[in-house]
C-alpha positions as CSV (number, residue, x, y, z in Angstrom):
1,X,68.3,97.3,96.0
2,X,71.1,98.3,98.2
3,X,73.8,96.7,99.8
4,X,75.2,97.8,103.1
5,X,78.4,96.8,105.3
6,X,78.3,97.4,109.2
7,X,81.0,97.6,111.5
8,X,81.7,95.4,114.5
9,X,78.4,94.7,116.1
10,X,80.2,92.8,119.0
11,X,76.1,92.3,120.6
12,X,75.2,95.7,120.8
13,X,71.8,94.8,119.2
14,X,70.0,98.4,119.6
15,X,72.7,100.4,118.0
16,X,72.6,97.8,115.5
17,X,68.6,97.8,115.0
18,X,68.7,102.0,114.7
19,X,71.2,101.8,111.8
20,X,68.9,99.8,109.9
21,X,66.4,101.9,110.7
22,X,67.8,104.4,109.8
23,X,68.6,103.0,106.0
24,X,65.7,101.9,105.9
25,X,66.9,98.2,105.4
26,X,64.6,95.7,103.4
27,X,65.9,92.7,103.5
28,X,63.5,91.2,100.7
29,X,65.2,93.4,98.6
30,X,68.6,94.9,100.4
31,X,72.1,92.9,101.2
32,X,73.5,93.2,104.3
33,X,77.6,92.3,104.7
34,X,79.1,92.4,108.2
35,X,83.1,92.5,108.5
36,X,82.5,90.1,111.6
37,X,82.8,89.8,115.3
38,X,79.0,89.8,115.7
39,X,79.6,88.9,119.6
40,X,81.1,89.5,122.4
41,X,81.4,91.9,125.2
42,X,78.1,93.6,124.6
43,X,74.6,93.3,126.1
44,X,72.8,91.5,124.0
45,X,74.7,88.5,121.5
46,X,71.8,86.0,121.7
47,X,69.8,88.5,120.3
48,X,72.4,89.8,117.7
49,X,73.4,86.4,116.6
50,X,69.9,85.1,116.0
51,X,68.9,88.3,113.7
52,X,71.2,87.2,111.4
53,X,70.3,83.7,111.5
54,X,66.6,84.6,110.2
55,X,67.8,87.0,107.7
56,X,70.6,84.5,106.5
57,X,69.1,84.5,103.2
58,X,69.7,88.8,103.2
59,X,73.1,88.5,104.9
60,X,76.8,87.7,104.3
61,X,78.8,87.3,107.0
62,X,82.5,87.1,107.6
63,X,84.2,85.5,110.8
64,X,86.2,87.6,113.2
65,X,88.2,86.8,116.1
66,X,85.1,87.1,118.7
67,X,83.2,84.5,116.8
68,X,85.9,82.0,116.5
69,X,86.1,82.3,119.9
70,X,82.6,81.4,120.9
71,X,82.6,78.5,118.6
72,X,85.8,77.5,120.4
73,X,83.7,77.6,123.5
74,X,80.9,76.1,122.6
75,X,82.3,73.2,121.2
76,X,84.4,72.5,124.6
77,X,88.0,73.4,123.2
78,X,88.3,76.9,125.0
79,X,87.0,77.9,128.5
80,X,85.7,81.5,128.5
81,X,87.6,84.6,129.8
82,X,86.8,86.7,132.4
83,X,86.2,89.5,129.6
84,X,83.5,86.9,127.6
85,X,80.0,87.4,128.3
86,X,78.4,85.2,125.8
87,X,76.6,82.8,128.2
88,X,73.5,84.0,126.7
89,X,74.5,82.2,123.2
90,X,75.5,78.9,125.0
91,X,72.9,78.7,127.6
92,X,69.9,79.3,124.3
93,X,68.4,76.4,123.2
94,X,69.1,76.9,119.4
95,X,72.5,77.2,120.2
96,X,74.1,74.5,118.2
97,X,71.9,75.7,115.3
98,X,73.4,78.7,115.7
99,X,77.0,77.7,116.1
100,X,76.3,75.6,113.1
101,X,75.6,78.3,110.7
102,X,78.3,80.6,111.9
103,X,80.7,77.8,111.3
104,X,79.8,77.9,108.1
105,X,80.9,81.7,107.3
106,X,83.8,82.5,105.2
107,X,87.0,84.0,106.6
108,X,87.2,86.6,103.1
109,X,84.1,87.5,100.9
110,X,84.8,88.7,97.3
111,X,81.7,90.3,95.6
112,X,81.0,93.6,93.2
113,X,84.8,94.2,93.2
114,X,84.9,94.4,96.7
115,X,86.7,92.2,99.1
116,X,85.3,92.1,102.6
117,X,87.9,90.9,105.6
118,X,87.3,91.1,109.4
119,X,91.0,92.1,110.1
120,X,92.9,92.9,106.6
121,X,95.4,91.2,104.3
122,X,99.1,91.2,104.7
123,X,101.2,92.9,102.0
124,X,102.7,89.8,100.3
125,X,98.6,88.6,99.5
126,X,97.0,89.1,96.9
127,X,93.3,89.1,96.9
128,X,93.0,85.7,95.2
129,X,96.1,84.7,97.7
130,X,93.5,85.9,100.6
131,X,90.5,83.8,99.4
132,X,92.2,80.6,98.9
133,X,93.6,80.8,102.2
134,X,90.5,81.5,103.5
135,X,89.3,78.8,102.0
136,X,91.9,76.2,103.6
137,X,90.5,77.7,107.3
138,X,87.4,77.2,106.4
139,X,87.4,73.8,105.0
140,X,89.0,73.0,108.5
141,X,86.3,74.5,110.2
142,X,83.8,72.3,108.8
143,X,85.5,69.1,109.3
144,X,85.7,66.7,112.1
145,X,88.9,68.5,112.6
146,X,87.1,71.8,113.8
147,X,88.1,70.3,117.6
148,X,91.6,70.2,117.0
149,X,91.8,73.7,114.7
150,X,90.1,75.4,118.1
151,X,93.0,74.0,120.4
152,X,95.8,75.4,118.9
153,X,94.2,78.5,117.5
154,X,95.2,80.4,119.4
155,X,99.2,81.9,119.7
156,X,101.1,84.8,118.2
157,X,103.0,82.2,116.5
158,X,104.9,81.8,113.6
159,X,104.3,85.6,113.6
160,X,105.2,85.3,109.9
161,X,103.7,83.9,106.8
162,X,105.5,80.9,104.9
163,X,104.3,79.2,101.9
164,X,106.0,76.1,103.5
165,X,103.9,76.0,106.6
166,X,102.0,73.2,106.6
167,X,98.7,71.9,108.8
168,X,97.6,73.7,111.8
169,X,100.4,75.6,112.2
170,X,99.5,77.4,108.7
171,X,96.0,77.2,110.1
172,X,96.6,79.7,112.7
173,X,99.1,82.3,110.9
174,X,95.9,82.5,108.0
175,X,93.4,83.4,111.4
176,X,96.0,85.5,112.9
177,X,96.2,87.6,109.7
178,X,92.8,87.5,108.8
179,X,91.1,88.3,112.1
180,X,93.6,89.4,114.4
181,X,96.4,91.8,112.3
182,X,96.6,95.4,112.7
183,X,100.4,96.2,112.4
184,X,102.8,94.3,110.3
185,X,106.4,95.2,108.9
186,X,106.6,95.2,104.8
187,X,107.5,91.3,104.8
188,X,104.2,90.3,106.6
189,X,105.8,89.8,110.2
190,X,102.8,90.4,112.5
191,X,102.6,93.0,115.9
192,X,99.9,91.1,117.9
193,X,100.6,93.6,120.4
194,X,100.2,96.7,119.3
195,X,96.4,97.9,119.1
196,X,96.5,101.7,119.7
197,X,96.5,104.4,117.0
198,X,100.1,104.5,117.3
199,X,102.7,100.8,117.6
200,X,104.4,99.8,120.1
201,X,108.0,100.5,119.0
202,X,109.3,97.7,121.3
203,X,107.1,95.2,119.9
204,X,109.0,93.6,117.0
205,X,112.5,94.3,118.9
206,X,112.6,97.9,117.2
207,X,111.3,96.8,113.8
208,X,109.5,99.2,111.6
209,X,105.7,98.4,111.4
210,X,103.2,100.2,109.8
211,X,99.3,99.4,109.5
212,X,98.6,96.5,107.3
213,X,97.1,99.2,104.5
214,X,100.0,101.6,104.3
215,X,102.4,99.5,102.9
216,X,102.7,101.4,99.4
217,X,104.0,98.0,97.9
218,X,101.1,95.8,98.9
219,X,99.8,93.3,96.0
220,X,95.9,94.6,97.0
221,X,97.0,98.0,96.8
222,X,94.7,98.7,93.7
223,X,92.0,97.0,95.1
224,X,88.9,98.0,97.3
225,X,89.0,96.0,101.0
226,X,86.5,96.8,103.8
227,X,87.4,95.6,107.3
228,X,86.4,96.0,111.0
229,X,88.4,94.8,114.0
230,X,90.2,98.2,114.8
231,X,88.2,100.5,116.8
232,X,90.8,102.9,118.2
233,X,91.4,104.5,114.3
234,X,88.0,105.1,114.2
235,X,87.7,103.6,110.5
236,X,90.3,106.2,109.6
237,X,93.0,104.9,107.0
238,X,93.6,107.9,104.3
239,X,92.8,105.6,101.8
240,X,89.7,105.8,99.7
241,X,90.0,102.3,98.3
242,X,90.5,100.9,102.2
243,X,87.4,101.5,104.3
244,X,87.9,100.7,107.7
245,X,83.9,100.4,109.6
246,X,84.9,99.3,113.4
247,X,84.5,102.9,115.2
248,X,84.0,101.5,119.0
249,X,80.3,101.0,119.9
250,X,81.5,98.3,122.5
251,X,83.6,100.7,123.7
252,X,80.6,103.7,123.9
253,X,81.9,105.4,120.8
254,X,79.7,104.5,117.5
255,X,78.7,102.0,114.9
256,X,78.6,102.6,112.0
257,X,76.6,101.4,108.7
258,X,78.1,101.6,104.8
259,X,76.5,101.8,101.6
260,X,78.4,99.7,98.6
261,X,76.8,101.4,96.0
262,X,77.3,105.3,97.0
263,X,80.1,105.6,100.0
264,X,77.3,106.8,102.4
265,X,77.7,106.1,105.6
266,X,75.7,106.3,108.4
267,X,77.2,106.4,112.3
268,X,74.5,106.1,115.6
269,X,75.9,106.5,119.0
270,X,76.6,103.8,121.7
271,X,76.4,103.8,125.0
């Protein structure tokens, strides 16, 4: 028995298929975790989306940014963009099945000593900090108040967490770190703009930023947190204990595939 961790899919279904050839995946006997955005800008997210709804019982799933966004959509809060191709997803006839289950996937994932995240956690979180959060997004998200979470999802801010933020204000800075952060100063305050291998120094009015995981004072910084939703560092962080599995196979690069157990990993080409 195995357990394995892939990178943002994002509906590339044939890269995705080869990797699990290539492991040799069982799913009577192996796990499969994906750090999220299973949809979303590549050929084939019907597809992608109903694999892992007939191996649910093999899988654990967390949401990214891309999937919140299609359940925004489908459940008439959002209209698409012009970069959304998803019409596959809305137009199946299982698709409020679908929706369904992926509305009921955690934001953070905490298993074998390993914390799995779509995006990362801030400095001032711990990992218990980061699943109780999670837990107040997702207990949103299965409510009648779903509706009303998708509507004012979306925003940059508060760019900065508070203990004292309250409703779905404090709803949307938990998303925002969990499936949208990249940069952040030491305090938490969040660059939504910067998405390059390098910040944009003007994006904070000149303050210092670093990637979420090089803050050498974070509370997780002795634990082990595997994330996705940054394809231009390649999964590169310089940091054994923080392994980073989005390496652009939307974008042509690769996806790639991790094994829990040993480090392996395994990288296919996209096109």
């Amino acid at each position: 028995m195995s357990t394995y961790v892939v990178g943002d899919i994002q509906g590339c279904f044939k890269p995705f298929m080869q990797l699990l050839k290539d492991v040799n995946f069982n799913p009577t006997i192996d796990r499969l975790w994906s750090v999220g955005d299973l949809i979303n800008r590549g050929p084939k997210n019907l597809s992608t989306l109903r694999w892992f709804y007939e191996h649910r019982d093999a899988v654990t799933v967390v949401l990214g940014n891309h999937d919140l966004h299609l359940l925004a959509v489908a459940s008439g809060a959002r209209a698409m963009g012009s970069a959304d191709n998803f019409e596959d997803i809305l137009d199946a006839p299982d698709r409020d099945m679908l929706c369904n289950w992926l509305l009921h996937r955690p934001l953070a994932h905490h298993e074998h000593g390993v914390t799995l995240v779509h995006a990362g956690i801030p400095p001032d979180w711990s990992v218990a900090d980061t699943l109780g959060y999670a837990k107040e997004v997702e207990t949103v998200l299965q409510s009648p108040r779903c509706i009303d979470f998708f509507k004012t999802m979306y925003g940059n801010e508060p760019y900065v967490w508070r203990e004292q933020l309250r409703d779905l204000t404090r709803m949307r800075v938990i998303t925002n770190y969990l499936t949208r952060m990249r940069y952040c100063t030491r305090k938490g305050k969040l660059d939504l703009v910067s998405k390059g291998a390098t910040p944009n120094p003007n994006a904070l009015a000149g303050k210092k930023v670093l990637p979420w995981f090089s803050h050498p004072n974070r509370k997780t910084r002795d634990d082990t947190i595997i994330f996705g939703h940054w394809a231009s560092i390649e999964g590169i962080t310089d940091n054994a204990k923080v392994i980073g599995l989005d390496t652009g196979c939307v974008w042509g690069r690769g996806m790639t595939m991790y094994q829990l157990e040993t480090g392996k990993r395994w990288r296919t080409a996209c096109s």
